[in-house]
C-alpha beads as a LAMMPS data file, in Angstrom:
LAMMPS data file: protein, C-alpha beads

95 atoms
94 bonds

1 atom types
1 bond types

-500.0 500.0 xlo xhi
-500.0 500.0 ylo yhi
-500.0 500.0 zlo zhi

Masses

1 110.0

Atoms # bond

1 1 1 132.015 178.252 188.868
2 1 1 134.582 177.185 186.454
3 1 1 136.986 174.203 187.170
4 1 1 140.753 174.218 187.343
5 1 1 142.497 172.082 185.312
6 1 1 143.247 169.635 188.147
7 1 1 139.091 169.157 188.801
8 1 1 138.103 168.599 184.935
9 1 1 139.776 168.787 181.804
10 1 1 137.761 168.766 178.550
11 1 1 139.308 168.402 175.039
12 1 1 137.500 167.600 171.571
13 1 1 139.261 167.999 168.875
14 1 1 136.921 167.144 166.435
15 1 1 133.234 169.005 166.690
16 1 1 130.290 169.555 164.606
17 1 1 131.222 172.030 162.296
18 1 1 128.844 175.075 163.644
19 1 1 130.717 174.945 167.128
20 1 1 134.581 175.115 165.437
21 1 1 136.123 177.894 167.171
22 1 1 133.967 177.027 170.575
23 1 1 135.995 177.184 173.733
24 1 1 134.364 174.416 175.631
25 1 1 134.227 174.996 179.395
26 1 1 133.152 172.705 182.465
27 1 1 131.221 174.521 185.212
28 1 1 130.052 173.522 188.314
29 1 1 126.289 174.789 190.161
30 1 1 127.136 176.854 193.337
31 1 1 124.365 177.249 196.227
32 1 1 123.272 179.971 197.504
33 1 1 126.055 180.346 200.508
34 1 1 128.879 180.332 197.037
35 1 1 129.884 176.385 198.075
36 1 1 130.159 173.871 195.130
37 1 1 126.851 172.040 194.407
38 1 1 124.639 169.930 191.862
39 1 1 126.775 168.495 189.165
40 1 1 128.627 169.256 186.369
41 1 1 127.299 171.292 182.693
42 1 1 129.831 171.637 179.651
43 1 1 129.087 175.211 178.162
44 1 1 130.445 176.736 175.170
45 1 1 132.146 179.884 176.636
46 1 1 130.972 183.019 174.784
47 1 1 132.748 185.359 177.103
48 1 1 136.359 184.513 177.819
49 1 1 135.708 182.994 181.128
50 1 1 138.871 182.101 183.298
51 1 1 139.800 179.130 185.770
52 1 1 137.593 179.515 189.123
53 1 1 135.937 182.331 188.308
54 1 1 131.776 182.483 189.049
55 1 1 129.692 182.914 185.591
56 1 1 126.348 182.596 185.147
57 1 1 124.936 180.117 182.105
58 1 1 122.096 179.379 180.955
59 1 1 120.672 175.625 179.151
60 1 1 118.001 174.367 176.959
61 1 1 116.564 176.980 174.081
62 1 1 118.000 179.589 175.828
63 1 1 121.655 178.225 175.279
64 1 1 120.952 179.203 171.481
65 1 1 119.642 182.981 171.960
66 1 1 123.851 184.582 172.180
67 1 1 124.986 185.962 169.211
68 1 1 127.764 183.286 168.973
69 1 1 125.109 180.339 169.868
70 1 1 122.140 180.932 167.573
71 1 1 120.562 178.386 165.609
72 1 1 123.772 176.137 166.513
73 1 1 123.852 172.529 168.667
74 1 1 124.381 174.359 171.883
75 1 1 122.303 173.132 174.910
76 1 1 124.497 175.239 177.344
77 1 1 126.268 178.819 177.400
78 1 1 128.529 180.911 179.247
79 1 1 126.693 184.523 178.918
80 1 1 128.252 186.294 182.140
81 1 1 131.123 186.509 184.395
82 1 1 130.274 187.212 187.773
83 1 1 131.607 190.261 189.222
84 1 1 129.555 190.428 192.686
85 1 1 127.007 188.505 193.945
86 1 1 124.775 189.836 197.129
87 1 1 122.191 187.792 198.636
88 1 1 119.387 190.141 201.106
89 1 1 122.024 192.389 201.794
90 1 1 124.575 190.129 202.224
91 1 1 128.019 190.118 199.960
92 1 1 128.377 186.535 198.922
93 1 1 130.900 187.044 196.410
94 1 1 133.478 189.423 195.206
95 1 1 135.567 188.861 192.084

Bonds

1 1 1 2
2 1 2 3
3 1 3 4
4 1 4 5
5 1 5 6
6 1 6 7
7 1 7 8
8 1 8 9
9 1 9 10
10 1 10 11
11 1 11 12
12 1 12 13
13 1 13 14
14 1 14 15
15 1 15 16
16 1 16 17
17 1 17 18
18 1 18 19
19 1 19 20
20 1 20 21
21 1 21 22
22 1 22 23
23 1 23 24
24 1 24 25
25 1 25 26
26 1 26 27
27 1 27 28
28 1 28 29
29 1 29 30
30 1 30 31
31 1 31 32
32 1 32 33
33 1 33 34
34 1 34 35
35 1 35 36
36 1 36 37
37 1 37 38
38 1 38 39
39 1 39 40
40 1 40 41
41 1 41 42
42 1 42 43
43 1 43 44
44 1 44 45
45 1 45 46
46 1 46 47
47 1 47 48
48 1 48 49
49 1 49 50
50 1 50 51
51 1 51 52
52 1 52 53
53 1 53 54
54 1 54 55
55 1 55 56
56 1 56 57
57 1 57 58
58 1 58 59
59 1 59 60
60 1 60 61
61 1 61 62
62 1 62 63
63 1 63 64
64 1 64 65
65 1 65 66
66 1 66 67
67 1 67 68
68 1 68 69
69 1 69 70
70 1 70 71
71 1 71 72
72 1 72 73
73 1 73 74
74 1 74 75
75 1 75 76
76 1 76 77
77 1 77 78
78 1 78 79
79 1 79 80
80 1 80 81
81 1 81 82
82 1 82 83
83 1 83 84
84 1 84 85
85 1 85 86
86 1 86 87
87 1 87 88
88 1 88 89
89 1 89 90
90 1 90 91
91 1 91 92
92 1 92 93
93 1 93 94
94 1 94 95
């Protein structure tokens, strides 16, 4: 889930040169009942993610397999938004 601006800001001005023109988001991990949990990943956002909205990421090697992200210093990327999320049946989540 992405954080509002009054959980976590993040601001670099200055970057490596391969990730000028990242958007650079802070996400939390959400359990499986859709309640905040784990702790906190900064992801480059390759989708135009928005302020509370659920998107799924992915870390490690597989942060640099996006179009935007390849072969660039990226250990974590935004690839999805979230539109619904069902668990065995069950709606958990509904953008």
């Amino acid at each position: 889930m992405l954080l509002g601006p009054r959980d976590r800001d993040l601001v670099a001005s200055r970057k490596e040169p391969l990730m000028e023109g990242w958007t650079l988001l802070v996400v939390r991990q959400l359990d499986a009942e859709n309640h905040e949990a784990g702790g906190y990943v900064v992801a480059a956002d390759t989708v135009g993610a928005g302020v509370g909205e659920v998107v799924l990421y992915a870390t490690g090697s597989s942060a640099r397999q996006t179009e935007t992200t390849r072969d660039r210093p990226c250990d974590a990327v935004i690839m999805a938004i979230v539109d619904t999320w069902e668990i065995g049946g069950r709606e958990i989540y509904r953008k």
